[in-house]
Biopython code that builds the backbone (N, CA, C, O; Angstrom):
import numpy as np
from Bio.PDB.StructureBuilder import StructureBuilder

atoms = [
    (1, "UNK", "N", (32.682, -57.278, 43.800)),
    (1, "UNK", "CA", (32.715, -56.003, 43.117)),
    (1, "UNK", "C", (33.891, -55.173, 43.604)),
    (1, "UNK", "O", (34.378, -55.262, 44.731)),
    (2, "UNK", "N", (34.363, -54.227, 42.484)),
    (2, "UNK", "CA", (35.220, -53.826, 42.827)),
    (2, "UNK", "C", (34.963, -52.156, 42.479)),
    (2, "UNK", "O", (34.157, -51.824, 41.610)),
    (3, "UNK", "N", (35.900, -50.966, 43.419)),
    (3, "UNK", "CA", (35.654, -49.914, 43.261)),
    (3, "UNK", "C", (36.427, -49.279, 42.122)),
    (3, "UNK", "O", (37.531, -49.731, 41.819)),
    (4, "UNK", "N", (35.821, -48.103, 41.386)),
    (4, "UNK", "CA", (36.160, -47.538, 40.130)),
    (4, "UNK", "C", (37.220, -47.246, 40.318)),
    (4, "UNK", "O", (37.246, -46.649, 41.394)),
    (5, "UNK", "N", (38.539, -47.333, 39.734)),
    (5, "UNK", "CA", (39.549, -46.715, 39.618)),
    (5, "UNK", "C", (39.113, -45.011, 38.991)),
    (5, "UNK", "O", (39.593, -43.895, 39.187)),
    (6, "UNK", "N", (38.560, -45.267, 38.593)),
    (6, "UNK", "CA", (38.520, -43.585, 37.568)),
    (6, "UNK", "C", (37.517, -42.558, 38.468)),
    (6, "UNK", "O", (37.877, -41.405, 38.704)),
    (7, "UNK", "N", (36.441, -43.002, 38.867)),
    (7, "UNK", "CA", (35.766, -42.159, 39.706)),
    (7, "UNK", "C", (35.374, -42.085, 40.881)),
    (7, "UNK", "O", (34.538, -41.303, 41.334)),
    (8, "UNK", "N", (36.217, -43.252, 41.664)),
    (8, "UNK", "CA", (36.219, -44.002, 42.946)),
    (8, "UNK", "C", (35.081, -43.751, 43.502)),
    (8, "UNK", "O", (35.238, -43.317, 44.643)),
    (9, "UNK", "N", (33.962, -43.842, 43.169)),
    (9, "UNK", "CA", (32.458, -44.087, 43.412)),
    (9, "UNK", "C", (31.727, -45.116, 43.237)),
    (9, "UNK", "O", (30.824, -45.402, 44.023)),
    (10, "UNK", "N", (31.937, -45.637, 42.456)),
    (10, "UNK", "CA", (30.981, -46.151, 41.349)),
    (10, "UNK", "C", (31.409, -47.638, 41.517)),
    (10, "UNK", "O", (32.589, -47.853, 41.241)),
    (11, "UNK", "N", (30.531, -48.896, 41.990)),
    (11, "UNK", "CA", (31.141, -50.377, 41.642)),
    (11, "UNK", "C", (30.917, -51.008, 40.315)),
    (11, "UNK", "O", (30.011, -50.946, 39.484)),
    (12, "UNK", "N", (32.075, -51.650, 40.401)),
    (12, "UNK", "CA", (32.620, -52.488, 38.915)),
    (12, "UNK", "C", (32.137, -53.356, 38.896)),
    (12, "UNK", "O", (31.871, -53.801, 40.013)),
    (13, "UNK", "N", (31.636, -54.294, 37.544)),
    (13, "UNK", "CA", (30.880, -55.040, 37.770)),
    (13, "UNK", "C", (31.287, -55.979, 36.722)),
    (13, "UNK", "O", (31.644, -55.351, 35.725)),
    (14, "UNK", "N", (31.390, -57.620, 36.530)),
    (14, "UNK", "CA", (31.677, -57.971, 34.876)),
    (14, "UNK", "C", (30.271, -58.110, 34.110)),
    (14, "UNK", "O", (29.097, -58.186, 34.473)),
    (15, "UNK", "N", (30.916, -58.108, 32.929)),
    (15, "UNK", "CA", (29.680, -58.021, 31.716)),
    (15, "UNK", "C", (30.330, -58.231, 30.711)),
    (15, "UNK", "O", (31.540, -58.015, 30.645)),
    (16, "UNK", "N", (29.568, -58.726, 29.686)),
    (16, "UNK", "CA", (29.803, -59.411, 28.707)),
    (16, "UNK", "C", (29.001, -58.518, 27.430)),
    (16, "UNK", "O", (27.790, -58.411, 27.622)),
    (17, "UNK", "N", (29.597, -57.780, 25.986)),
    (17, "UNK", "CA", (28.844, -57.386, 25.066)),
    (17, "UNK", "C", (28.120, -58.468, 24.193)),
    (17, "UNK", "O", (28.656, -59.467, 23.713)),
    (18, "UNK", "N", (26.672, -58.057, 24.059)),
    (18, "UNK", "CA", (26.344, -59.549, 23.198)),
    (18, "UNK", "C", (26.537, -59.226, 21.952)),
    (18, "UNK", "O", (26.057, -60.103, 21.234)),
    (19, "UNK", "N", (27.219, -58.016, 21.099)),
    (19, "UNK", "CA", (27.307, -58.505, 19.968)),
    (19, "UNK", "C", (28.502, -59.307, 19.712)),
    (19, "UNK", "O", (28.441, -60.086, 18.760)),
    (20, "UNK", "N", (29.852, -59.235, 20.573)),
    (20, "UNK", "CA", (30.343, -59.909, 20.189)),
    (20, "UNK", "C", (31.092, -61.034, 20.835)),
    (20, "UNK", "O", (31.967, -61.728, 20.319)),
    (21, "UNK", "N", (30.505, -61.115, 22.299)),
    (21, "UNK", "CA", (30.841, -61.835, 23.678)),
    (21, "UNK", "C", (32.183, -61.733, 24.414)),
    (21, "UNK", "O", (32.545, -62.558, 25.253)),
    (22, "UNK", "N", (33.211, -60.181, 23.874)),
    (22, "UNK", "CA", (33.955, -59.824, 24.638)),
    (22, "UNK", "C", (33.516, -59.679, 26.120)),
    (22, "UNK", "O", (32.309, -59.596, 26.346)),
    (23, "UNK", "N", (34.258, -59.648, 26.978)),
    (23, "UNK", "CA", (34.035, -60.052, 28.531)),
    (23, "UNK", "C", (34.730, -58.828, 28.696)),
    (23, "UNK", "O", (35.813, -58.615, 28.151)),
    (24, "UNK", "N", (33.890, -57.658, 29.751)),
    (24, "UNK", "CA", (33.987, -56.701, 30.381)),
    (24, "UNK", "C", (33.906, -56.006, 31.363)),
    (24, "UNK", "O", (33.053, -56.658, 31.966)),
    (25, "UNK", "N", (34.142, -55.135, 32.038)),
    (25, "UNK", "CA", (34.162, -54.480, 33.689)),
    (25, "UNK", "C", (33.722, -53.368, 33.200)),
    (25, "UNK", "O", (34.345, -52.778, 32.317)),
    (26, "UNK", "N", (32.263, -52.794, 33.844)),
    (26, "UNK", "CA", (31.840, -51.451, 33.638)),
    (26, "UNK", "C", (31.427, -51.338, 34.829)),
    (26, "UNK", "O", (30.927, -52.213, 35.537)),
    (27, "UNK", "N", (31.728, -49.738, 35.179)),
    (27, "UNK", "CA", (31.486, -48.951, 36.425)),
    (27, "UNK", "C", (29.876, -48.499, 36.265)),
    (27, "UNK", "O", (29.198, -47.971, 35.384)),
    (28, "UNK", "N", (29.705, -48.894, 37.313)),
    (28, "UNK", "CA", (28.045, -48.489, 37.165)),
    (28, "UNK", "C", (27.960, -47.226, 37.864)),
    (28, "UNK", "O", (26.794, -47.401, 38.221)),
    (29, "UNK", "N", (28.219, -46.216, 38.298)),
    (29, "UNK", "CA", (28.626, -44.522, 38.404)),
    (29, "UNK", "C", (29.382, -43.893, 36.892)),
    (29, "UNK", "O", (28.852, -42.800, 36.693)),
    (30, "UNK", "N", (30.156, -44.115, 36.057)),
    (30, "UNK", "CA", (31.034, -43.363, 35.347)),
    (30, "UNK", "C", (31.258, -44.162, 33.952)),
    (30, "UNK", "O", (31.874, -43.703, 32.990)),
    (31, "UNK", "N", (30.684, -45.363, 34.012)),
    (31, "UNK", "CA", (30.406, -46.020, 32.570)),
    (31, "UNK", "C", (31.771, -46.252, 32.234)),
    (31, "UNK", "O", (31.818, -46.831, 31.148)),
    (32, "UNK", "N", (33.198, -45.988, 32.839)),
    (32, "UNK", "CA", (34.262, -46.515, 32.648)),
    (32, "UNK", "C", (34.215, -48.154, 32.647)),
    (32, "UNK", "O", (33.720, -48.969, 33.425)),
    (33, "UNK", "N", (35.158, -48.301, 31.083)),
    (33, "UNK", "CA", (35.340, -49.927, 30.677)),
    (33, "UNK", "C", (36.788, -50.412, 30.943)),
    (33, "UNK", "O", (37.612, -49.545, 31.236)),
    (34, "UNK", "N", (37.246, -51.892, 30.864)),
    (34, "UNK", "CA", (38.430, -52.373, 31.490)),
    (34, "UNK", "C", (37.927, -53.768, 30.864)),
    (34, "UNK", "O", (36.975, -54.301, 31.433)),
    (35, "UNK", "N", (38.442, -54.355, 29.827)),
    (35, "UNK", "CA", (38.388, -55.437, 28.881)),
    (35, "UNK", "C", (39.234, -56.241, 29.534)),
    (35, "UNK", "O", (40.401, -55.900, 29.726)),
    (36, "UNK", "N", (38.621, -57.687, 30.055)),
    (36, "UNK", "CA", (39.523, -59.081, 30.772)),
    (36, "UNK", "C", (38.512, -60.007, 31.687)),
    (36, "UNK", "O", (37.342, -59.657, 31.839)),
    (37, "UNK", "N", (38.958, -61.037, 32.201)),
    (37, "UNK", "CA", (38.587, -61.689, 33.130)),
    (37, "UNK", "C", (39.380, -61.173, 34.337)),
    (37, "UNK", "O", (38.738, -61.304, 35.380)),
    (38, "UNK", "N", (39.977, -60.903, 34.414)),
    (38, "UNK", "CA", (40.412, -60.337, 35.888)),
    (38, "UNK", "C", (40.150, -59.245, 36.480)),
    (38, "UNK", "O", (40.898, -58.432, 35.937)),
    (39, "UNK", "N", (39.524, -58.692, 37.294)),
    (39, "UNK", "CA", (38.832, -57.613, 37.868)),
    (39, "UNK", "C", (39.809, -56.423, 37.650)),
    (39, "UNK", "O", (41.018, -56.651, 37.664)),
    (40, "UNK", "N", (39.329, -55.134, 37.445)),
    (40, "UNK", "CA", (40.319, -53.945, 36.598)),
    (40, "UNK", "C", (41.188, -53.448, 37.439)),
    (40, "UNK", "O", (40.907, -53.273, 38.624)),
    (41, "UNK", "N", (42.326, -53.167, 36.933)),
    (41, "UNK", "CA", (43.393, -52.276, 38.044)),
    (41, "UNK", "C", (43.719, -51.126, 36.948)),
    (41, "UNK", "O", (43.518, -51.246, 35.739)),
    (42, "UNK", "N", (44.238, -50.036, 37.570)),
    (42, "UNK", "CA", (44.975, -49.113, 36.517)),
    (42, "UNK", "C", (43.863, -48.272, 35.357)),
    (42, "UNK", "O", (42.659, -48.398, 35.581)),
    (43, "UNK", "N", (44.139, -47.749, 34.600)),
    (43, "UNK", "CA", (43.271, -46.980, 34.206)),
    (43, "UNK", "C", (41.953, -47.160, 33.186)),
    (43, "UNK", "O", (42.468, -47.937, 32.381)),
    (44, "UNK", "N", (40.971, -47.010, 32.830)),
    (44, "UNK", "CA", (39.866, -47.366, 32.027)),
    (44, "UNK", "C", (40.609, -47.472, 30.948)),
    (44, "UNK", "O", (41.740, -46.987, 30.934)),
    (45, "UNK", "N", (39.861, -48.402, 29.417)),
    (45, "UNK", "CA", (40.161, -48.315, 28.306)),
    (45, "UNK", "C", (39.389, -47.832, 27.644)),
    (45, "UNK", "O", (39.356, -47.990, 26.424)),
    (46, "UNK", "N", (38.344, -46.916, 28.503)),
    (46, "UNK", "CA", (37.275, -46.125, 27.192)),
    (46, "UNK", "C", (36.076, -45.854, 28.213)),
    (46, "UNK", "O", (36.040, -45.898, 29.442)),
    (47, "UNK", "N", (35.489, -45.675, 27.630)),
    (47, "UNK", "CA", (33.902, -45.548, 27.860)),
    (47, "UNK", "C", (32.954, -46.934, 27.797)),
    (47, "UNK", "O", (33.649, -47.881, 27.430)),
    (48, "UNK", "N", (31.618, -47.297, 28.044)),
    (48, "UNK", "CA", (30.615, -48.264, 27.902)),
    (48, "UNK", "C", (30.441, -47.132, 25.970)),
    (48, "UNK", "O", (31.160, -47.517, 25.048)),
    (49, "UNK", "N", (29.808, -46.322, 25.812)),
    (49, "UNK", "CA", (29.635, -45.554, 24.860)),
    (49, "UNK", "C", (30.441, -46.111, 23.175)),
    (49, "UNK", "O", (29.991, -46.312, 22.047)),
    (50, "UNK", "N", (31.502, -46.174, 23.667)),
    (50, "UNK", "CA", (33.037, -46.144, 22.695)),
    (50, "UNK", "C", (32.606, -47.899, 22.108)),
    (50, "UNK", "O", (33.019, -48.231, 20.997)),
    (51, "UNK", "N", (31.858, -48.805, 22.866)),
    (51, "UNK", "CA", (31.859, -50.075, 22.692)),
    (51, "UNK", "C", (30.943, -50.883, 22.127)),
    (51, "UNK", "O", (30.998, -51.952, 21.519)),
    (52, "UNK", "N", (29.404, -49.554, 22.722)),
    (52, "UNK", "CA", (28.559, -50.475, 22.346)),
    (52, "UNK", "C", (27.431, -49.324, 21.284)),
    (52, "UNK", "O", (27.569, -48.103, 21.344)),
    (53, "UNK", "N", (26.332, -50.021, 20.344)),
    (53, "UNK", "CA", (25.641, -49.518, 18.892)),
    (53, "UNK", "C", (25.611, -47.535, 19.588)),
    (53, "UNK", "O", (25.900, -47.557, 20.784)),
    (54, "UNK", "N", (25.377, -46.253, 19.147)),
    (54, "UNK", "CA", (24.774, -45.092, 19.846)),
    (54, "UNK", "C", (23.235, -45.602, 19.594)),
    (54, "UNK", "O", (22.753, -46.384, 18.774)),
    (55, "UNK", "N", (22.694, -44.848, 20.615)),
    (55, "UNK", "CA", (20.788, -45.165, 20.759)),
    (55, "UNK", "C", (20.430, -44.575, 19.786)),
    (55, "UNK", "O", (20.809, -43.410, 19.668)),
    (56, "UNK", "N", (19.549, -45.192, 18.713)),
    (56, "UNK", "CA", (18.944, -44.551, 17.548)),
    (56, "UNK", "C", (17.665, -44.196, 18.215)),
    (56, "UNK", "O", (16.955, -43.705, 17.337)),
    (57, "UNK", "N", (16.975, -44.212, 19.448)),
    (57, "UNK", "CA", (15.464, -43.747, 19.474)),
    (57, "UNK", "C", (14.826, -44.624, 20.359)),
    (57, "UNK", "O", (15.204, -45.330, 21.294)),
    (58, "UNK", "N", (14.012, -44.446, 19.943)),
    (58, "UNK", "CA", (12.561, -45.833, 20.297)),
    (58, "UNK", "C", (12.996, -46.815, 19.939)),
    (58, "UNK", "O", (13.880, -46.880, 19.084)),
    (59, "UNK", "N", (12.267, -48.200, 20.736)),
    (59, "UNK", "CA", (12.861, -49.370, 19.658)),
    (59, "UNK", "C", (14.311, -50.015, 19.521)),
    (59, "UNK", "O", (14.574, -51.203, 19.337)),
    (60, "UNK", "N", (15.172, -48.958, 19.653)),
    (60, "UNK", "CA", (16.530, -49.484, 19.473)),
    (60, "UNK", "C", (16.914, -49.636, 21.409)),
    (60, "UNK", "O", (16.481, -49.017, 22.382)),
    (61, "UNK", "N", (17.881, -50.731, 21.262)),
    (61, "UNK", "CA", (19.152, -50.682, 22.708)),
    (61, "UNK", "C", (19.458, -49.423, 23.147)),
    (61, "UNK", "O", (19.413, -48.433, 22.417)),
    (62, "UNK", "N", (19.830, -49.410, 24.543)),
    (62, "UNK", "CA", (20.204, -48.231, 25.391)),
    (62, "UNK", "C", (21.290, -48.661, 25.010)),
    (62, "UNK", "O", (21.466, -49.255, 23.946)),
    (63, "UNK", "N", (22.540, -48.287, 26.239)),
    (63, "UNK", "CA", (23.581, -48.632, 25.854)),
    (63, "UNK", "C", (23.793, -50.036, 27.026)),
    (63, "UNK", "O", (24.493, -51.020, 26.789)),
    (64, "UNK", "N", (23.024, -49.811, 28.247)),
    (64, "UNK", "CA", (23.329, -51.065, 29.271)),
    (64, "UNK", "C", (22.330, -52.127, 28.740)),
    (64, "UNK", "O", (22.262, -53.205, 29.330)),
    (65, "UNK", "N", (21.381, -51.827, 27.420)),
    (65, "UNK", "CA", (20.511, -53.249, 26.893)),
    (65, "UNK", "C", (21.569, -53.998, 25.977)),
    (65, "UNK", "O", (21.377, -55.027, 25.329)),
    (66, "UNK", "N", (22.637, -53.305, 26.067)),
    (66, "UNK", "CA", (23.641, -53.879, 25.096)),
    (66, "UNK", "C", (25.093, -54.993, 25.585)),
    (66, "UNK", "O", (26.025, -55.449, 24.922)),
    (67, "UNK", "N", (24.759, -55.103, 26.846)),
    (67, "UNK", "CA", (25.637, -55.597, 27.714)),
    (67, "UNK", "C", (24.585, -56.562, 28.862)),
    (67, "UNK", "O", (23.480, -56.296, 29.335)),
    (68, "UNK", "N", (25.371, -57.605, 29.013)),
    (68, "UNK", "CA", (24.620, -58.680, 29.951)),
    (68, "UNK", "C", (25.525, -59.120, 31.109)),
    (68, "UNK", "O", (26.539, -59.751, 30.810)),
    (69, "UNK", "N", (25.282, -58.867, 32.334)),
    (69, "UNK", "CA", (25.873, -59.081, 33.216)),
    (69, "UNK", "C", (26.303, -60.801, 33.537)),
    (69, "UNK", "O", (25.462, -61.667, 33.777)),
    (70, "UNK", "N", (28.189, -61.093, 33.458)),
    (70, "UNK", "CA", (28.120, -62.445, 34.227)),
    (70, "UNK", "C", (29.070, -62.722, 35.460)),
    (70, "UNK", "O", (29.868, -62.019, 36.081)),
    (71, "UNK", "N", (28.711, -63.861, 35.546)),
    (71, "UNK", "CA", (29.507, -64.138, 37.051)),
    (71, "UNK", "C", (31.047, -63.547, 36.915)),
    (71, "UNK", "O", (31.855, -63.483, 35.989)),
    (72, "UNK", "N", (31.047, -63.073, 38.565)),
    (72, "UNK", "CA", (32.973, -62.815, 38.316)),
    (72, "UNK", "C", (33.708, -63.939, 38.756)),
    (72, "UNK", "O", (34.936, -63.945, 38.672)),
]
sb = StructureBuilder()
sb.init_structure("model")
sb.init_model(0)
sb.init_chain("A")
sb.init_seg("    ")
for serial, (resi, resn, name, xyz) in enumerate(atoms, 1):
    if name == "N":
        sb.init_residue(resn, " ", resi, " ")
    sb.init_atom(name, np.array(xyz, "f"), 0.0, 1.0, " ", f" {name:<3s}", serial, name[0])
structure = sb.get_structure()
């Protein structure tokens, strides 16, 4: 794991979106994203938010049921 570039708190972690099996780095403090297989340097490319469905309610995905953690 690696530490957030953006909120230097928070560890990075990879993950994968299942809708469309892009491979991702989200900060688990600041929800900052960084799209690759290589662990993130330099600045976020967005939000977890910006990537994955917004929560319709009950019933529907959060936004981290929308992402599946894999090996780095």
């Amino acid at each position: 794991m690696a530490v957030c570039t953006q909120c230097n708190v928070g560890d990075v972690s990879a993950f994968r979106l299942i809708k469309d099996g892009r491979r991702l780095w989200v900060c688990h403090e600041c929800d900052a994203v960084w799209f690759g297989h290589a662990p993130p340097k330099g600045p976020a490319e967005g939000t977890l938010y910006q990537y994955v469905e917004p929560y319709g309610g009950p019933g529907t995905p959060a936004d981290w049921e929308q992402i599946e953690a894999v090996g780095e």
